[in-house]
Biopython code that builds the backbone (N, CA, C, O; Angstrom):
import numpy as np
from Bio.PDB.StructureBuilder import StructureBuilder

atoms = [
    (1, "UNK", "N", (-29.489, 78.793, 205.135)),
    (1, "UNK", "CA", (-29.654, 77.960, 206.314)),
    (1, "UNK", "C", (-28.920, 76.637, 206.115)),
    (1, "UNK", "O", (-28.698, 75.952, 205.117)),
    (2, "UNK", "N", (-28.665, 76.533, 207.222)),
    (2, "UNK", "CA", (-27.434, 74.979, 207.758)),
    (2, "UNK", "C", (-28.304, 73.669, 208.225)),
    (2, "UNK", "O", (-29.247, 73.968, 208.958)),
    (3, "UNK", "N", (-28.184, 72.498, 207.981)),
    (3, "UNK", "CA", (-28.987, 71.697, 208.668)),
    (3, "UNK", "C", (-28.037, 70.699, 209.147)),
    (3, "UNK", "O", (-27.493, 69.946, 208.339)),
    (4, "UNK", "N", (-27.782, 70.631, 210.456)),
    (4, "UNK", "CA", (-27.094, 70.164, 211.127)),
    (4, "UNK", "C", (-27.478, 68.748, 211.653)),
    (4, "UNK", "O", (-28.688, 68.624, 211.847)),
    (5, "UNK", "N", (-26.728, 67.669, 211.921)),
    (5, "UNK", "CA", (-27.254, 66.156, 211.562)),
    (5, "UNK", "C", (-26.554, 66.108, 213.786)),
    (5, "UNK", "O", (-25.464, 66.531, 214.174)),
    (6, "UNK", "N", (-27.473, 65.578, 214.529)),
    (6, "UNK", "CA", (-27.179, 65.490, 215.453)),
    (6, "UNK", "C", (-27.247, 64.192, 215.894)),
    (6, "UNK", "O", (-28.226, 63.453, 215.989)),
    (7, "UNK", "N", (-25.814, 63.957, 216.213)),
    (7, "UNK", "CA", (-25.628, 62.001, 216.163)),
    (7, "UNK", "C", (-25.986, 61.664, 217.628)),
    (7, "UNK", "O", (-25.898, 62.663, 218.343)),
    (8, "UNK", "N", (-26.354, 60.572, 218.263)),
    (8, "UNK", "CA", (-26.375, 60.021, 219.474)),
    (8, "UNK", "C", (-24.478, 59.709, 219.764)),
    (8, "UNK", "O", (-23.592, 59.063, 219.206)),
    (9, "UNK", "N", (-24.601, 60.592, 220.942)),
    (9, "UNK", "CA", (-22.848, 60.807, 221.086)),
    (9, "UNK", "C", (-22.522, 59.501, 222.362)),
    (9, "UNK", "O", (-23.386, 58.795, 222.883)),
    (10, "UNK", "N", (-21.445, 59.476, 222.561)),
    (10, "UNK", "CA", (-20.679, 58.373, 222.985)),
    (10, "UNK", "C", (-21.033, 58.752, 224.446)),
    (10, "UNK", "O", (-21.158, 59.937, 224.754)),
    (11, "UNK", "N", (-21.167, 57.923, 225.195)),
    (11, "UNK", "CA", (-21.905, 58.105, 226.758)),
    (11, "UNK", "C", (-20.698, 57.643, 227.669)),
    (11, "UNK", "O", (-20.534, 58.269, 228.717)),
    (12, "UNK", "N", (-19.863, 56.636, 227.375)),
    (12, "UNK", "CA", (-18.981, 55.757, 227.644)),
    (12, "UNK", "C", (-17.899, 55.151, 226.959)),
    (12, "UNK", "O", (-17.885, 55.082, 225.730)),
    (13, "UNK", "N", (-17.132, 54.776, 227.563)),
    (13, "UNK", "CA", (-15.919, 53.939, 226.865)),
    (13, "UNK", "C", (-16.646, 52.699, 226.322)),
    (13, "UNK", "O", (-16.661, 52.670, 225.091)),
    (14, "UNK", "N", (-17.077, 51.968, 226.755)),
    (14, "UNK", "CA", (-17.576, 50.675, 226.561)),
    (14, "UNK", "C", (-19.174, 50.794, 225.975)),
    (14, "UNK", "O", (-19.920, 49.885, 225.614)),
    (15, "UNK", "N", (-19.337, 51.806, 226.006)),
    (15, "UNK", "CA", (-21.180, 52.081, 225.735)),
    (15, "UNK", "C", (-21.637, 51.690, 224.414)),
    (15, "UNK", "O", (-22.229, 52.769, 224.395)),
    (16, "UNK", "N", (-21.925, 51.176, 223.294)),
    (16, "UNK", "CA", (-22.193, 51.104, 221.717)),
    (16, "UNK", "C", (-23.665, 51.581, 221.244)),
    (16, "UNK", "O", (-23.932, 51.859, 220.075)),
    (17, "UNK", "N", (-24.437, 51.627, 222.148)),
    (17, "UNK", "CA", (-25.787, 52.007, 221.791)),
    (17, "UNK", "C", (-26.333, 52.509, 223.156)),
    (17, "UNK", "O", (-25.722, 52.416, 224.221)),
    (18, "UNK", "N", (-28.211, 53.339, 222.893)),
    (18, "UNK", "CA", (-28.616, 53.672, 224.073)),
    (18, "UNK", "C", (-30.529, 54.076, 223.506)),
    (18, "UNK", "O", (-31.040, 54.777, 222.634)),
    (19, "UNK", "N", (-31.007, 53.207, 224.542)),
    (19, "UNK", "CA", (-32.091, 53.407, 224.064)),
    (19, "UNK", "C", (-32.496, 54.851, 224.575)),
    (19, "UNK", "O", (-32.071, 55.252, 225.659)),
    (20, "UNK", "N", (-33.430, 55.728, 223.678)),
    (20, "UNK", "CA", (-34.093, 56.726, 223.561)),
    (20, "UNK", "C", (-35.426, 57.001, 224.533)),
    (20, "UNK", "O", (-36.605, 56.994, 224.178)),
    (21, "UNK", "N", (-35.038, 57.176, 225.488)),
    (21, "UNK", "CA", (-36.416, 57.537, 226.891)),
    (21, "UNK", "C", (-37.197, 58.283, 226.305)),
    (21, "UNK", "O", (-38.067, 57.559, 225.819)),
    (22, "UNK", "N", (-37.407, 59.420, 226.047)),
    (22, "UNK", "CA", (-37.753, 61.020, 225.717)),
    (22, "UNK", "C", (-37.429, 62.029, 224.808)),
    (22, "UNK", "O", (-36.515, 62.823, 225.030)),
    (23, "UNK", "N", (-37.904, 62.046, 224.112)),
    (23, "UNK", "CA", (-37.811, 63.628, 223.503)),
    (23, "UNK", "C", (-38.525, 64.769, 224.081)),
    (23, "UNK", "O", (-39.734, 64.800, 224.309)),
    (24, "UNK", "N", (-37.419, 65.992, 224.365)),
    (24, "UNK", "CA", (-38.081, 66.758, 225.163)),
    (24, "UNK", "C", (-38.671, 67.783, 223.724)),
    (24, "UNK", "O", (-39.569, 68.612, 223.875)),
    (25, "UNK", "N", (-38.253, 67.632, 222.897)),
    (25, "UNK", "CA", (-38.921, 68.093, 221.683)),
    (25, "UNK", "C", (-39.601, 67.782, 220.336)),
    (25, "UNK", "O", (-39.542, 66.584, 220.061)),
    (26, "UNK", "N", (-40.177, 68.484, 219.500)),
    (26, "UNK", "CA", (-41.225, 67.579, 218.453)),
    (26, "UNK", "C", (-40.436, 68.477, 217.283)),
    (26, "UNK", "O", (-39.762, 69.492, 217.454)),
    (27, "UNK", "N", (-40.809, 67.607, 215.742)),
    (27, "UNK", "CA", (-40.557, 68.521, 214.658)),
    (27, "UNK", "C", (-40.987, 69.842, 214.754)),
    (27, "UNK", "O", (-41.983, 70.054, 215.446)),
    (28, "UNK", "N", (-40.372, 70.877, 214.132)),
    (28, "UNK", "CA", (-40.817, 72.543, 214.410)),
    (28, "UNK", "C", (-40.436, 73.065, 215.492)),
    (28, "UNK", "O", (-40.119, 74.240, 215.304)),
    (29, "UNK", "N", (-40.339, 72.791, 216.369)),
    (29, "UNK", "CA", (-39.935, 73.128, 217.768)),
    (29, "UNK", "C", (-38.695, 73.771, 217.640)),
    (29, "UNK", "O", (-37.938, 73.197, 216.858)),
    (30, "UNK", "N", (-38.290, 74.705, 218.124)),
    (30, "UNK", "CA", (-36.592, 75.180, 218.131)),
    (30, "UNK", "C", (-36.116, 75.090, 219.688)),
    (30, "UNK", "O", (-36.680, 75.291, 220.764)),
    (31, "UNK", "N", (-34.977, 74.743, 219.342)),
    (31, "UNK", "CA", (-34.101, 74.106, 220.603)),
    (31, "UNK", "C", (-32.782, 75.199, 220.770)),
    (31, "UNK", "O", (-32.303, 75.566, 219.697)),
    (32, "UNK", "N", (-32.137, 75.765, 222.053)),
    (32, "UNK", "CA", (-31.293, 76.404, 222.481)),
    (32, "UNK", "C", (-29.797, 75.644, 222.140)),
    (32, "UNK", "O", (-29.871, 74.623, 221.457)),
    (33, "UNK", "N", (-28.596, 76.046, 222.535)),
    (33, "UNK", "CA", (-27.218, 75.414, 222.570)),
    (33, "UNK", "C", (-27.535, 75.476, 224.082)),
    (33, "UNK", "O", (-28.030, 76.466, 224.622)),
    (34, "UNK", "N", (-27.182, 74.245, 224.763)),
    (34, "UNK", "CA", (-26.994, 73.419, 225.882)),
    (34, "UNK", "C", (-28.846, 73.303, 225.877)),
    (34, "UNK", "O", (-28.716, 72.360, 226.658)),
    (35, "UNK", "N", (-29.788, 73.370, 225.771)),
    (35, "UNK", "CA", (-31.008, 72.822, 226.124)),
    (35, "UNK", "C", (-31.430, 71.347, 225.841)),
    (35, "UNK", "O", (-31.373, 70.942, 224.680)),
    (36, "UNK", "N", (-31.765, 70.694, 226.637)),
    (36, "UNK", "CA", (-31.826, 69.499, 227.135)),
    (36, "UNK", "C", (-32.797, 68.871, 225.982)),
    (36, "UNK", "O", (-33.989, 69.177, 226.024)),
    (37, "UNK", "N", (-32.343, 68.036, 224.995)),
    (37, "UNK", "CA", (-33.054, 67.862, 223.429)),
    (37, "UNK", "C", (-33.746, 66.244, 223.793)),
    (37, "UNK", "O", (-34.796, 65.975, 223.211)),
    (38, "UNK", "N", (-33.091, 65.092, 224.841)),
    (38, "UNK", "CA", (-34.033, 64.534, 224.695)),
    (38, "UNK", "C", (-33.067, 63.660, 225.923)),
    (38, "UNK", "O", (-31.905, 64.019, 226.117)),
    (39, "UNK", "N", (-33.729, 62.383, 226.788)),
    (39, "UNK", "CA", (-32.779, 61.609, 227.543)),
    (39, "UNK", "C", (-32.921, 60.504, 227.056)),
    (39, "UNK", "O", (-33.877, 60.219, 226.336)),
    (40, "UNK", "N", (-31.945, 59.660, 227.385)),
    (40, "UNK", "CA", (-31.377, 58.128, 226.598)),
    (40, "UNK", "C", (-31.166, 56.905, 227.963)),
    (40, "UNK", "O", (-31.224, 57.028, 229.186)),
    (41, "UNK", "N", (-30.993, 56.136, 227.369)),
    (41, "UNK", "CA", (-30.824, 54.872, 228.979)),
    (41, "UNK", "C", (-29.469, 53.938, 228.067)),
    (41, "UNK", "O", (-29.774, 53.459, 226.974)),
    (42, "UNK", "N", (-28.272, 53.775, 228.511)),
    (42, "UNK", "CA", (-28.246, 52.546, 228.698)),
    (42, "UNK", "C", (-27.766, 51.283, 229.991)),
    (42, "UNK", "O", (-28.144, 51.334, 231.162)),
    (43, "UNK", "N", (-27.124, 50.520, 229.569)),
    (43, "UNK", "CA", (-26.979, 49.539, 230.383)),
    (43, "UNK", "C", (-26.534, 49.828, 232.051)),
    (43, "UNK", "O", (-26.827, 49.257, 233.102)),
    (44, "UNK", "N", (-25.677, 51.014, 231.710)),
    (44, "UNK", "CA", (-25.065, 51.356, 232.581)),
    (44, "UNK", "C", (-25.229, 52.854, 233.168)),
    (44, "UNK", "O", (-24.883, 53.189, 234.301)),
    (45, "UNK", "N", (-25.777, 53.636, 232.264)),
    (45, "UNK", "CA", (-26.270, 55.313, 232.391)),
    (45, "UNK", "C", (-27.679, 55.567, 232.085)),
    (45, "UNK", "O", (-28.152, 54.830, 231.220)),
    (46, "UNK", "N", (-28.727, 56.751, 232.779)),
    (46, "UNK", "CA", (-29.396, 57.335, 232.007)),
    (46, "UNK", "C", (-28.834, 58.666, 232.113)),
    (46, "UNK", "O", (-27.995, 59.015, 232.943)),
    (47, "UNK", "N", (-29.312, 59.319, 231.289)),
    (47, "UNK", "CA", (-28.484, 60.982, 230.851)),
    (47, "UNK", "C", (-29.497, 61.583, 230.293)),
    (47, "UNK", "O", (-30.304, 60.748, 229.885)),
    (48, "UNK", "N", (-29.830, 62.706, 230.085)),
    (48, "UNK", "CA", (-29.868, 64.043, 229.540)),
    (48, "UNK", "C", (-28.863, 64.125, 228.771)),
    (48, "UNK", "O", (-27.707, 64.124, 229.194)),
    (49, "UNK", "N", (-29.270, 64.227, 227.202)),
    (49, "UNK", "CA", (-28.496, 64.863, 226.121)),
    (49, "UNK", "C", (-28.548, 66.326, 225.798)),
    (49, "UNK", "O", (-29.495, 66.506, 225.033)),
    (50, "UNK", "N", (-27.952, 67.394, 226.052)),
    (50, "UNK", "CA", (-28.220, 68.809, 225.726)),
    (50, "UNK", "C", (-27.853, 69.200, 224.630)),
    (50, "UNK", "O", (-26.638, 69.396, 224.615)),
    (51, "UNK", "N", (-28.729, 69.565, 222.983)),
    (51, "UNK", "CA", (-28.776, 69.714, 221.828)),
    (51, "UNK", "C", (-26.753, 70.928, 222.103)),
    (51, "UNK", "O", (-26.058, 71.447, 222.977)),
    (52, "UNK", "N", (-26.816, 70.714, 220.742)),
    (52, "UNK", "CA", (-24.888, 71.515, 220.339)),
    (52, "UNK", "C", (-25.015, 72.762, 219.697)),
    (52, "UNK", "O", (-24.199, 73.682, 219.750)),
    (53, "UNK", "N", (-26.078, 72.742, 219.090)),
    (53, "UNK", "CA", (-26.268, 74.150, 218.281)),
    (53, "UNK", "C", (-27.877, 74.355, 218.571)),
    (53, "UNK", "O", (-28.662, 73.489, 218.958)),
    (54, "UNK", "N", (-28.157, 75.752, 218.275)),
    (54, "UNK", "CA", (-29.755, 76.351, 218.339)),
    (54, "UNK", "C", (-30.081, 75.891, 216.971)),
    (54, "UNK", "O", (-29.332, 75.369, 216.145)),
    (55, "UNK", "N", (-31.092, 76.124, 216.902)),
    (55, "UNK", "CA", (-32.154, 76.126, 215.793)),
    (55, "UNK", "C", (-33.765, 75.281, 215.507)),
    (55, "UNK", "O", (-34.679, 75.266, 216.332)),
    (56, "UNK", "N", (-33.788, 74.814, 214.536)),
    (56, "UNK", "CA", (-35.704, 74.134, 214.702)),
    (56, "UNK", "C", (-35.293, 73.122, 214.291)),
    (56, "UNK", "O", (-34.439, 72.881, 213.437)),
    (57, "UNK", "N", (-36.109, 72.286, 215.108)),
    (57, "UNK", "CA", (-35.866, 70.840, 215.028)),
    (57, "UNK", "C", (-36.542, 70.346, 213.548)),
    (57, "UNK", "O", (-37.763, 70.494, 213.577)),
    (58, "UNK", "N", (-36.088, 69.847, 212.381)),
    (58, "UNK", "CA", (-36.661, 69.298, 211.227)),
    (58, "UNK", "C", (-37.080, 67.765, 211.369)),
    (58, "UNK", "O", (-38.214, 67.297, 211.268)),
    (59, "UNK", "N", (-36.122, 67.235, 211.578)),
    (59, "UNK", "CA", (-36.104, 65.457, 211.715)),
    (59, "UNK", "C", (-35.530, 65.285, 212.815)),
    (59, "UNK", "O", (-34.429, 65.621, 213.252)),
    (60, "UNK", "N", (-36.718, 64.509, 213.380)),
    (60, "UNK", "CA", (-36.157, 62.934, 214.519)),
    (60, "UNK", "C", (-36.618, 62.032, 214.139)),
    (60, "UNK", "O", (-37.807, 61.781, 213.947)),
    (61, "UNK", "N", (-35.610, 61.355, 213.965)),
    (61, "UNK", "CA", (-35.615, 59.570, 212.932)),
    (61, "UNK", "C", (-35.649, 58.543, 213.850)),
    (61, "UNK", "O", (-35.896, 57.394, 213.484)),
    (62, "UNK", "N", (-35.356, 58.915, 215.377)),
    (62, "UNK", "CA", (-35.962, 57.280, 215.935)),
    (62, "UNK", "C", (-37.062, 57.809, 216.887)),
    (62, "UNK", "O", (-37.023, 58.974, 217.283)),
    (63, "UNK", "N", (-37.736, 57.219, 217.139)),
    (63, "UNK", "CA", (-39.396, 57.081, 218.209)),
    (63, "UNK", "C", (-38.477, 56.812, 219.458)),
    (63, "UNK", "O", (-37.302, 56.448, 219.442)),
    (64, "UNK", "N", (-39.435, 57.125, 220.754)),
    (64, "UNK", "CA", (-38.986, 56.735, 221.687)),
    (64, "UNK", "C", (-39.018, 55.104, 222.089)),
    (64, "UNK", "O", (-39.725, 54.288, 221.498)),
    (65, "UNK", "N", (-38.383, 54.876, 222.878)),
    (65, "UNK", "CA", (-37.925, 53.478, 223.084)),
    (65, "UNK", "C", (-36.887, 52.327, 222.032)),
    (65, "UNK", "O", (-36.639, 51.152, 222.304)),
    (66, "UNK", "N", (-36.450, 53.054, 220.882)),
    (66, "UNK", "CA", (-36.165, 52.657, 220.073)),
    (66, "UNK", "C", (-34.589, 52.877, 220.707)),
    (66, "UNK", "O", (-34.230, 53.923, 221.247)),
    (67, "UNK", "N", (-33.701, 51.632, 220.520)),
    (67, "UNK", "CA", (-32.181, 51.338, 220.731)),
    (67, "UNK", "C", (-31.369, 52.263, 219.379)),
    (67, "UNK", "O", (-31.601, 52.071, 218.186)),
    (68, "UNK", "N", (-30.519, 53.144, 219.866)),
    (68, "UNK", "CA", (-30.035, 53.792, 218.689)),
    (68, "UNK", "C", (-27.958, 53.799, 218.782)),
    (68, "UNK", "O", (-27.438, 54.226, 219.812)),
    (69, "UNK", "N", (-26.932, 53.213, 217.433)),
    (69, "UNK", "CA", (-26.204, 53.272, 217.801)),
    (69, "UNK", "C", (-25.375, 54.190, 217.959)),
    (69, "UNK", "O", (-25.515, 55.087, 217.127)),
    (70, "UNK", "N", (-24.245, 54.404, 218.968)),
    (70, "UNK", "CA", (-23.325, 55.988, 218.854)),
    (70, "UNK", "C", (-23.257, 55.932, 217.382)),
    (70, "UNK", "O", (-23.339, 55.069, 216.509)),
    (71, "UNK", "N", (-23.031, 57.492, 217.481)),
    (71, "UNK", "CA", (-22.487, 57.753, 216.325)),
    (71, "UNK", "C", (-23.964, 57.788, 214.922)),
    (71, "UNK", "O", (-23.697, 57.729, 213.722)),
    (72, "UNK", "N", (-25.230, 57.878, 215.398)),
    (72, "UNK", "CA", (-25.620, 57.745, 214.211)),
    (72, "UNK", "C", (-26.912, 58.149, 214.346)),
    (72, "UNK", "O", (-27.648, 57.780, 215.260)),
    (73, "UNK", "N", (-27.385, 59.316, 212.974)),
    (73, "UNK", "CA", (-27.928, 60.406, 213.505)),
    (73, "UNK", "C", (-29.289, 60.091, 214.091)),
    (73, "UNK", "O", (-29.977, 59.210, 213.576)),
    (74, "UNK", "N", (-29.657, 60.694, 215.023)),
    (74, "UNK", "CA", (-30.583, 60.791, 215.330)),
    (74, "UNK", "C", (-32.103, 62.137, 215.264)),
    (74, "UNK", "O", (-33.330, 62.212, 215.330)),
    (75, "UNK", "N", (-31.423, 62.590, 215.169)),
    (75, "UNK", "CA", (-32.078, 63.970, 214.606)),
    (75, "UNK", "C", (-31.838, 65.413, 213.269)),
    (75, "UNK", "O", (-30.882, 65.341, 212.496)),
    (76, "UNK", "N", (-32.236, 65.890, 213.240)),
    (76, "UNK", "CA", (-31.541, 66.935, 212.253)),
    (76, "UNK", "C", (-32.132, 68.422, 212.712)),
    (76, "UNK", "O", (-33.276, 68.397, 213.166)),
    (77, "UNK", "N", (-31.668, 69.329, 212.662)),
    (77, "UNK", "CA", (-31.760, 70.875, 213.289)),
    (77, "UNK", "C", (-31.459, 71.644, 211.992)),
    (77, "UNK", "O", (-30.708, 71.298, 211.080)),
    (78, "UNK", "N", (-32.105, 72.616, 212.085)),
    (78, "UNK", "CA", (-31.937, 73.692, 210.887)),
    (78, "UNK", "C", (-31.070, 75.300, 211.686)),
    (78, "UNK", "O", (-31.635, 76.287, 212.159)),
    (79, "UNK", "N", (-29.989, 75.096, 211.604)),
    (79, "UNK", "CA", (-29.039, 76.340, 212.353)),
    (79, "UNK", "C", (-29.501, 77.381, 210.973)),
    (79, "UNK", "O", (-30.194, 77.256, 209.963)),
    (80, "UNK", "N", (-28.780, 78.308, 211.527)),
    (80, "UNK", "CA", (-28.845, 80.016, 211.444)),
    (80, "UNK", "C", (-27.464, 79.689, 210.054)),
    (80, "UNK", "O", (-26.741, 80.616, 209.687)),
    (81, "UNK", "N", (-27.363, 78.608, 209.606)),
    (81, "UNK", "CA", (-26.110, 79.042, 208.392)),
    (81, "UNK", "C", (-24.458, 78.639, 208.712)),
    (81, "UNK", "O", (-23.620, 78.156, 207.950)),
    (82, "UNK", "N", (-24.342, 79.059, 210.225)),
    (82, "UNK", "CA", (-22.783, 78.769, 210.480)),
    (82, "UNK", "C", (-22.702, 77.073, 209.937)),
    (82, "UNK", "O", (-23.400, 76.060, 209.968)),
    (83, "UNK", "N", (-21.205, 77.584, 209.377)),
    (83, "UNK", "CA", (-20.591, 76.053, 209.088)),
    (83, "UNK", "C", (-20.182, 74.708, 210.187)),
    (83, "UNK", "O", (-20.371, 73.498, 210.056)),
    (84, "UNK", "N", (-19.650, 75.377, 211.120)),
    (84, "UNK", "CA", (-18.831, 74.909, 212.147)),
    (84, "UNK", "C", (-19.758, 75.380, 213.193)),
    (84, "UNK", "O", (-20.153, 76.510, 213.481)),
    (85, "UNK", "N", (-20.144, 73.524, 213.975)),
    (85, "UNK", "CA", (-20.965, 74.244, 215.300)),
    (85, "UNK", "C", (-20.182, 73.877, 216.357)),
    (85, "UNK", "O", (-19.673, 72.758, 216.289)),
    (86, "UNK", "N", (-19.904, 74.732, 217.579)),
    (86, "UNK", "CA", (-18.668, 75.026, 218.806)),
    (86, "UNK", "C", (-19.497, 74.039, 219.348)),
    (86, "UNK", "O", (-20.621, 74.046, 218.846)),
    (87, "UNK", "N", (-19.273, 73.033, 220.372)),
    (87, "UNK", "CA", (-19.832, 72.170, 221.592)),
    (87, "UNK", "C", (-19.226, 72.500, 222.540)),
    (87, "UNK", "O", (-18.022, 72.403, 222.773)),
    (88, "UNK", "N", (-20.367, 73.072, 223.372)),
    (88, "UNK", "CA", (-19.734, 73.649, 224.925)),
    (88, "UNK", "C", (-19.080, 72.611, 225.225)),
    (88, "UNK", "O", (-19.177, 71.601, 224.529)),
    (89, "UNK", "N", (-18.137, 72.672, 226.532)),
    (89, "UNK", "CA", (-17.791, 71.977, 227.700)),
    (89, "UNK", "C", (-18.634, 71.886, 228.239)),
    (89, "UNK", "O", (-18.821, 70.724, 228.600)),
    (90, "UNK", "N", (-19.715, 72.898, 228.692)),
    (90, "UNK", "CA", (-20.711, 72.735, 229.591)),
    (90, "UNK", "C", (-21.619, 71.026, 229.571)),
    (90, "UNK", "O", (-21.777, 70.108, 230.375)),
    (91, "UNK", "N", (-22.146, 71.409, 227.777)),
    (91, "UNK", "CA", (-22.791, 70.145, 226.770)),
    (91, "UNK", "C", (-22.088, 69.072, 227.218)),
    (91, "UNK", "O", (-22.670, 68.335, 228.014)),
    (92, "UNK", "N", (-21.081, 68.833, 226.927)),
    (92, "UNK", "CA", (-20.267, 67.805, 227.126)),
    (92, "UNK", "C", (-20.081, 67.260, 228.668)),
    (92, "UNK", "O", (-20.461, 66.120, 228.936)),
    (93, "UNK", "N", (-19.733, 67.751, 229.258)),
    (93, "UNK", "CA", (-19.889, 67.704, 230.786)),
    (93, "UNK", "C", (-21.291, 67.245, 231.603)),
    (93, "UNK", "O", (-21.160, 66.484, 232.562)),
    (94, "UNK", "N", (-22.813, 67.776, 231.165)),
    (94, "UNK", "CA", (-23.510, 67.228, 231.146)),
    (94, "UNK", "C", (-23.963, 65.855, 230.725)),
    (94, "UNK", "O", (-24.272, 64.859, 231.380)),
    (95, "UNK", "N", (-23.916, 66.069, 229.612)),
    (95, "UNK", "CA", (-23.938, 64.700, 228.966)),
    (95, "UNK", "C", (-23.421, 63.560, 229.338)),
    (95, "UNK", "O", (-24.009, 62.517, 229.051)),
    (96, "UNK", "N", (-22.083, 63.547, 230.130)),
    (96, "UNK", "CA", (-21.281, 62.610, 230.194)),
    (96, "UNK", "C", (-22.019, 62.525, 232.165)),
    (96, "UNK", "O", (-21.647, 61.754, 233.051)),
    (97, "UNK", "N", (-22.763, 63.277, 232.219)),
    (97, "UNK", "CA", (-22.844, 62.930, 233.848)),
    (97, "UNK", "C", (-22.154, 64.254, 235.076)),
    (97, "UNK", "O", (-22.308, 64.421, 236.286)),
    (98, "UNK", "N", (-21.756, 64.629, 234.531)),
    (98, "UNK", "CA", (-20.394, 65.061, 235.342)),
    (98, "UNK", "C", (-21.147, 66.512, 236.077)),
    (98, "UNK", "O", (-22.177, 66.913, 235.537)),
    (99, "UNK", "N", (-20.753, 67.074, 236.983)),
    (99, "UNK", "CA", (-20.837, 68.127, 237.656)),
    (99, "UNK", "C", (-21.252, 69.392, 236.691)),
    (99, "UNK", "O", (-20.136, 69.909, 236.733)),
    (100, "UNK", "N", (-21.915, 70.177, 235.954)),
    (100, "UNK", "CA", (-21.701, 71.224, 235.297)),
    (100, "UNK", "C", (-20.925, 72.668, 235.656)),
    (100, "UNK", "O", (-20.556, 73.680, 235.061)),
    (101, "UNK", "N", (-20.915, 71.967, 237.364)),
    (101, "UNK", "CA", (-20.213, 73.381, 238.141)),
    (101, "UNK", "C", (-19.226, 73.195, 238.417)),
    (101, "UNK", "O", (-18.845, 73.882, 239.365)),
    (102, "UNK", "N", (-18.134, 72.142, 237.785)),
    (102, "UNK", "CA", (-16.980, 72.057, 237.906)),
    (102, "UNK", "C", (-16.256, 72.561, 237.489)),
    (102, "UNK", "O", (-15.085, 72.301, 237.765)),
]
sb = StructureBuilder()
sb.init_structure("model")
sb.init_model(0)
sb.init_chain("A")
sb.init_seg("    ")
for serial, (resi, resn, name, xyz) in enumerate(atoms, 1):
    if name == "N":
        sb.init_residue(resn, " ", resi, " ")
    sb.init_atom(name, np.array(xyz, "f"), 0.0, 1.0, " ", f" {name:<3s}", serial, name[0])
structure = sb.get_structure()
């Protein structure tokens, strides 16, 4: 087994941090690829983050309401072993706001 480090990803050009609204999940819990892992606020966005890979959630290192910066992990997932995890377009597209049916 793989344990995959899942960073708070970049929301914006100008964005540097984003506080943490929700976790839609707890330690133990296993999470899908594109399922909606927790939503964030900042200055300028709130979003839905949709987890990148499946597996069980081990560690979430910030509480809600807590300001967290891009780039730095916020959780950890225990995958199935693969080395390399694929990030939909879909993921990405969500995340950023955008249409998923585009």
């Amino acid at each position: 087994m793989s344990h995959f480090e899942f960073k708070m990803p970049k929301l914006g050009e100008s964005i540097s941090e984003a506080a943490i609204i929700k976790w839609f999940k707890s330690v133990g819990d296993t999470v899908e690829l594109d399922e909606i892992l927790l939503e964030v606020a900042t200055d300028k966005v709130d979003a839905e983050i949709p987890s990148t890979v499946s597996g069980q959630i081990t560690e979430l290192r910030f509480e809600q309401n807590e300001v967290v910066s891009v780039g730095e992990v916020i959780a950890v997932i225990r995958t199935n072993g693969e080395e390399t995890v694929a990030v939909s377009s879909r993921a990405v597209r969500r995340a950023k706001g955008m249409d998923v049916n585009e």
